[in-house]
Backbone as a printed PyTorch tensor [residue, N CA C, xyz], in Angstrom:
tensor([[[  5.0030,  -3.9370, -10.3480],
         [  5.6770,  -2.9650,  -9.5160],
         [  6.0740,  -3.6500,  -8.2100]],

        [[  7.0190,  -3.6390,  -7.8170],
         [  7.8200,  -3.8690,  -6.3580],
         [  8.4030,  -2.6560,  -4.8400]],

        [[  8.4520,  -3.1100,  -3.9310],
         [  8.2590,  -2.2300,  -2.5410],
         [  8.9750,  -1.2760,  -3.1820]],

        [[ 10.2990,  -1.0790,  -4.0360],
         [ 11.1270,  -0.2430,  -4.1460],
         [ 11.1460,   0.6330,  -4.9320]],

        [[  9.7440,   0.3300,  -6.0100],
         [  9.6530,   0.9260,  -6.6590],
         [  8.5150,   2.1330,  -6.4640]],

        [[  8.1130,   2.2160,  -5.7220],
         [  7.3270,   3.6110,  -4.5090],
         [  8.2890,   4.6290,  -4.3230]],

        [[  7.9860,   5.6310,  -4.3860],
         [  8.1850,   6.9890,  -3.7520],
         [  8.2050,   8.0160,  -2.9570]],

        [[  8.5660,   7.9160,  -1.5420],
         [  8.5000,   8.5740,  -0.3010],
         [  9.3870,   9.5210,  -0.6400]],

        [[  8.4210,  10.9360,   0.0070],
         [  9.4880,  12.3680,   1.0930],
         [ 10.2070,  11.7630,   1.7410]],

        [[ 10.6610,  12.5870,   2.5300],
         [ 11.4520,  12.2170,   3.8400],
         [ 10.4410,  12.7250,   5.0180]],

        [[  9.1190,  13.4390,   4.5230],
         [  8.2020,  12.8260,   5.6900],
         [  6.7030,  12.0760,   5.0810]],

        [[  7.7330,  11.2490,   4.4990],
         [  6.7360,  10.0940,   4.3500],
         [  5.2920,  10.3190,   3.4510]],

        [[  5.6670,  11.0050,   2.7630],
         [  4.4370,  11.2050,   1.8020],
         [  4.8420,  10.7670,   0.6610]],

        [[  3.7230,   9.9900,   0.1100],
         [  4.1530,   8.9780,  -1.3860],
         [  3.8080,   9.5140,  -2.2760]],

        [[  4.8140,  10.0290,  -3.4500],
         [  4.6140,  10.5830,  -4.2250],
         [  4.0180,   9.4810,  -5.4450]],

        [[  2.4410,   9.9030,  -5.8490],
         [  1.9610,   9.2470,  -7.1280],
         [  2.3290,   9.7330,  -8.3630]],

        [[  3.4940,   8.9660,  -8.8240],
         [  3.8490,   9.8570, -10.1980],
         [  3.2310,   9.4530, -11.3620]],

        [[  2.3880,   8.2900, -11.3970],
         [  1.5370,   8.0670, -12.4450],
         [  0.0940,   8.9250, -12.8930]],

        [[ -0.1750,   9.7600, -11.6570],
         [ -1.0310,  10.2300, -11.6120],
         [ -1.4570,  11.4740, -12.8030]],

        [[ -2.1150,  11.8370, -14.0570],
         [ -2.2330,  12.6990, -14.6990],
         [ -3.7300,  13.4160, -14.1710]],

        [[ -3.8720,  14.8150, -14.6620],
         [ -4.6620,  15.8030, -14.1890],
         [ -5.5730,  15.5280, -14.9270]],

        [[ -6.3020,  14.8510, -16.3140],
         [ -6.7370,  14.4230, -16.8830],
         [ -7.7700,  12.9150, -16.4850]],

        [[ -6.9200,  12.1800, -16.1230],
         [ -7.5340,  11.0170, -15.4800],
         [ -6.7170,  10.2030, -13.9470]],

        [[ -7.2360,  11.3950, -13.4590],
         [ -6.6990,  11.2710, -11.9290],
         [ -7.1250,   9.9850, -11.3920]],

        [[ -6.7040,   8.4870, -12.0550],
         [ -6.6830,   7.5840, -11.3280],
         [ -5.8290,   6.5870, -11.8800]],

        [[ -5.6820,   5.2850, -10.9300],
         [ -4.2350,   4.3500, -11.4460],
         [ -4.4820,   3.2000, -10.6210]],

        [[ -4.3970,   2.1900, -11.1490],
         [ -3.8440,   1.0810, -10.8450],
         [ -2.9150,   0.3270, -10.8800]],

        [[ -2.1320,   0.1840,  -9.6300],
         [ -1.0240,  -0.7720,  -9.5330],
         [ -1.1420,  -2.0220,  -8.9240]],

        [[ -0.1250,  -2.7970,  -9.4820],
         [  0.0140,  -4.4630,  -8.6430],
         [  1.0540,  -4.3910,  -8.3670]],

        [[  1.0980,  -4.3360,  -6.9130],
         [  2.4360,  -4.4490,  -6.2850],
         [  2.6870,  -5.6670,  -5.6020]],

        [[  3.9530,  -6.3090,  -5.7100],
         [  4.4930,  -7.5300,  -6.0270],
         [  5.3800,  -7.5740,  -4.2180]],

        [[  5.3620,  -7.9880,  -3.4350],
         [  6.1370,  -8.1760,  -2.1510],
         [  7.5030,  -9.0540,  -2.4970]],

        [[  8.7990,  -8.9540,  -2.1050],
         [  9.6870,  -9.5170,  -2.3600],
         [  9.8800, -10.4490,  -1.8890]],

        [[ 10.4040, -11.8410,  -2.6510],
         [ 10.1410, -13.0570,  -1.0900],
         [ 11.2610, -13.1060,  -0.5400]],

        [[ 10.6400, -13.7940,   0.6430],
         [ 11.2430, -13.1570,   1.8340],
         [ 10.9070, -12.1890,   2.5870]],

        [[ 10.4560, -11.1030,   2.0530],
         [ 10.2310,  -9.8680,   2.9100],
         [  9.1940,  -9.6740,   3.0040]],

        [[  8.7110,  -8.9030,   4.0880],
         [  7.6240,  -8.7310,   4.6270],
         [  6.8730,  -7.8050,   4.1840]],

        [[  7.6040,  -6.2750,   3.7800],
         [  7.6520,  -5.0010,   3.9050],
         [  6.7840,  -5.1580,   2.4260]],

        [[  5.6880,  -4.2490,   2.1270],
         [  4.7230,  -3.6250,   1.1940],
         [  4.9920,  -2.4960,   0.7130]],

        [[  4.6690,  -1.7400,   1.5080],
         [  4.7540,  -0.8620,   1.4620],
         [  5.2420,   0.1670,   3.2350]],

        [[  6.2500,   0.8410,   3.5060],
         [  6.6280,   1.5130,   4.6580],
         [  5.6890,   2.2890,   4.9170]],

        [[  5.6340,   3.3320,   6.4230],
         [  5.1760,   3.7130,   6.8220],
         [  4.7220,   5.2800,   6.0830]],

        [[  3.4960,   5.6320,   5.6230],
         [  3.2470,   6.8970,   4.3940],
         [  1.9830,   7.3580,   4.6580]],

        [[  1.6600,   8.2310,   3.6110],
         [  0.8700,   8.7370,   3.2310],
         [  0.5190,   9.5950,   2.3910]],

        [[ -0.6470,  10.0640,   1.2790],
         [ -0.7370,  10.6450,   0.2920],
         [ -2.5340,  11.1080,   0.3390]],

        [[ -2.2650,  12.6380,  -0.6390],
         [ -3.3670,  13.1030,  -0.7360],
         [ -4.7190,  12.2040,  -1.4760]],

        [[ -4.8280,  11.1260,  -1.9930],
         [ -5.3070,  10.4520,  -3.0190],
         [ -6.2810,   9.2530,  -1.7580]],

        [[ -7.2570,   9.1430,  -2.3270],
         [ -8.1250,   8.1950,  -1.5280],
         [ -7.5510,   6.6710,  -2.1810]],

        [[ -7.2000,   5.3840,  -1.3990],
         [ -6.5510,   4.5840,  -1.9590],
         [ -7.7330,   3.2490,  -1.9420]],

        [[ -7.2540,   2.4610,  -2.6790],
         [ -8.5200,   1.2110,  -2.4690],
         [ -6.9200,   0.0550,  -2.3640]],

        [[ -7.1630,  -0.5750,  -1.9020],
         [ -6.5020,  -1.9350,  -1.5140],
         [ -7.0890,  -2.9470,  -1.4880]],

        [[ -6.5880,  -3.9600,  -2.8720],
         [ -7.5100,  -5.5780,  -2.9430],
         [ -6.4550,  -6.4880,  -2.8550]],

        [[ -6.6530,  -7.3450,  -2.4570],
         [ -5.6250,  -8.7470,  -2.0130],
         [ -5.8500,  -9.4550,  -2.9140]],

        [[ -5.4080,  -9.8010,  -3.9830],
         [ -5.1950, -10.9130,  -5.1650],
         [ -5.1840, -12.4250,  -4.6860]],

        [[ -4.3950, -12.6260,  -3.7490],
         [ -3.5800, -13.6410,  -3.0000],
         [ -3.3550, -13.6020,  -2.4610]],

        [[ -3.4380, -14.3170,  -1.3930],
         [ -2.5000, -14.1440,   0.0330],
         [ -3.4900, -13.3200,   0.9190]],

        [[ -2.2260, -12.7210,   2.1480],
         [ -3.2910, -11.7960,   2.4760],
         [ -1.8250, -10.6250,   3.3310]],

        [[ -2.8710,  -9.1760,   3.5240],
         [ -1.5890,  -8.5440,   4.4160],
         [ -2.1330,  -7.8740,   5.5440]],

        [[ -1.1860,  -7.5300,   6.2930],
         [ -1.5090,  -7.1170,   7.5450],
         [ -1.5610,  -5.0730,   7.3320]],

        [[ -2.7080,  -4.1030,   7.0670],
         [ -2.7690,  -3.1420,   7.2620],
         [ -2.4050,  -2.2690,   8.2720]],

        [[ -1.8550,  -1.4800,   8.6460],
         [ -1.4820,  -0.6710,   9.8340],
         [ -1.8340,   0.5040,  10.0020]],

        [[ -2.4110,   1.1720,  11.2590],
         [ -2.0300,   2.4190,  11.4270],
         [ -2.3270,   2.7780,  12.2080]],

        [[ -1.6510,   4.2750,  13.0200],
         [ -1.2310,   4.4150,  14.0530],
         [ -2.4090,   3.7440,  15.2500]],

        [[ -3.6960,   3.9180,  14.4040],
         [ -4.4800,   3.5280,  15.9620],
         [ -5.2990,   2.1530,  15.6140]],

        [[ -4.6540,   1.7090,  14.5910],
         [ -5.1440,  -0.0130,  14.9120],
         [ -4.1880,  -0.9270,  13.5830]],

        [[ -4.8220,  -2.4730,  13.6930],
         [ -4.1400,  -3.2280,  12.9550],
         [ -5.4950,  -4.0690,  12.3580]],

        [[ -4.9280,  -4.3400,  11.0070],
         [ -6.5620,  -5.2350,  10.3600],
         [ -5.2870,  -6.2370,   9.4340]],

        [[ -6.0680,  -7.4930,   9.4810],
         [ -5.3690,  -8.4900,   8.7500],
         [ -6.4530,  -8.7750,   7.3540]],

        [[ -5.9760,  -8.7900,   6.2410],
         [ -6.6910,  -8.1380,   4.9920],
         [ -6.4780,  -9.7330,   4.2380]],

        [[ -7.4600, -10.2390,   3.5370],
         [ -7.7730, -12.0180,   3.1200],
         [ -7.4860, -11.6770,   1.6320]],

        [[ -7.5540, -12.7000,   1.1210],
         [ -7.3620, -12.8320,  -0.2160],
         [ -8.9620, -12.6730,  -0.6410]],

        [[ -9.4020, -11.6940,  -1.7600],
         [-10.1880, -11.3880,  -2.2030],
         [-11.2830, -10.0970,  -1.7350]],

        [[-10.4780,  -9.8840,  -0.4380],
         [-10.8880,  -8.6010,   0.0970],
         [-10.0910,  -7.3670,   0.1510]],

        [[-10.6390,  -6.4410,   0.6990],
         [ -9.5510,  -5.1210,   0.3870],
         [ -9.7230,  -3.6800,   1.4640]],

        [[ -9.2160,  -2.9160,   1.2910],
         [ -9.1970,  -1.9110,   2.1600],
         [ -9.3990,  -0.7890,   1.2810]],

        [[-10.5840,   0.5370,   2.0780],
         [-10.2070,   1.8660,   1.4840],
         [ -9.2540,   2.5620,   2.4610]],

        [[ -8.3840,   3.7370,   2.2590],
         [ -7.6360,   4.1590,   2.6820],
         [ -7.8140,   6.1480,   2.5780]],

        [[ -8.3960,   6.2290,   3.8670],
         [ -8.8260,   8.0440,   3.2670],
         [ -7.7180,   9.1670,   3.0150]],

        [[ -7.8200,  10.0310,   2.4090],
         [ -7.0650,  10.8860,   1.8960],
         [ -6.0200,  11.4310,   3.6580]],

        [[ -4.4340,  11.6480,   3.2900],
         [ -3.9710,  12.2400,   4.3920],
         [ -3.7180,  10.9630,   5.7830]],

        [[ -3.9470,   9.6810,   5.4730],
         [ -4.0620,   8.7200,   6.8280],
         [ -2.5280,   8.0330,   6.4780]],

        [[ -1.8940,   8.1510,   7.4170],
         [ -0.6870,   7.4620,   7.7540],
         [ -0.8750,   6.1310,   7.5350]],

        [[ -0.2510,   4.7870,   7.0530],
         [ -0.6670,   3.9340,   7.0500],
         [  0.3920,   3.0320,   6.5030]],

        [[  0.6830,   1.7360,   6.9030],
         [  1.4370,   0.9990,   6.1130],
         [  1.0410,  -0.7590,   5.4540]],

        [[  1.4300,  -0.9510,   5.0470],
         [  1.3720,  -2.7770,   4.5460],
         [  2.6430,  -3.7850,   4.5170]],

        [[  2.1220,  -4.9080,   5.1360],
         [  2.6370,  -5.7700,   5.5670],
         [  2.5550,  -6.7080,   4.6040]],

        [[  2.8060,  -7.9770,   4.2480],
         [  2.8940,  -9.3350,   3.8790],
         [  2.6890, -10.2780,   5.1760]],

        [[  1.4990, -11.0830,   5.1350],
         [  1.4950, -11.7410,   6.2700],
         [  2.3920, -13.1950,   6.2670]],

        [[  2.9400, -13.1250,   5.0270],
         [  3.8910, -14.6120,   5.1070],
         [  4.8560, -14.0210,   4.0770]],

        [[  6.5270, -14.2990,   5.0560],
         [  7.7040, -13.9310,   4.5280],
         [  7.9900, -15.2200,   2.8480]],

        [[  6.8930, -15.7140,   2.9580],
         [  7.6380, -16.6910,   1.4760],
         [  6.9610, -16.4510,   0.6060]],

        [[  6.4050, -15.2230,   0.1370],
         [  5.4680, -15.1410,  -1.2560],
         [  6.1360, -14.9670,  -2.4070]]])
């Protein structure tokens, strides 16, 4: 999966369309475009998120701080938190 292939409102809430009522959970690998920086834009969604770094590493955001995220570590993300992802190097 790639940045473009995500799903934002127009206020920024990401729609999980993989999500079934059955087995309310999913894993994606999302792929950064090279060159670009951008992960994922500025969002948010009802769903508690986990974030692991394969490789590389990215820069987490939100409104009231910034965390730079390593390869082999990861982030939880609580239900309803504004938040975005970065690529910390434009050549991946």
């Amino acid at each position: 999966m790639f940045p473009e292939d995500l799903i934002f409102t127009s206020n920024k809430h990401e729609k999980i369309f993989e999500m079934e009522p059955e087995y309310p959970y999913i894993i994606r690998n999302v792929y950064p475009q090279r060159g670009k920086s951008l992960i994922a834009p500025w969002h948010w969604h009802e769903e508690l998120e986990l974030v692991y770094v394969k490789k590389g590493a990215v820069t987490y955001n939100t409104p009231q701080m910034s965390l730079q995220i390593q390869e082999k570590d990861g982030v939880f993300t609580n239900s309803n938190v504004l938040h975005e992802f970065l690529s910390c190097k434009t050549d991946t």
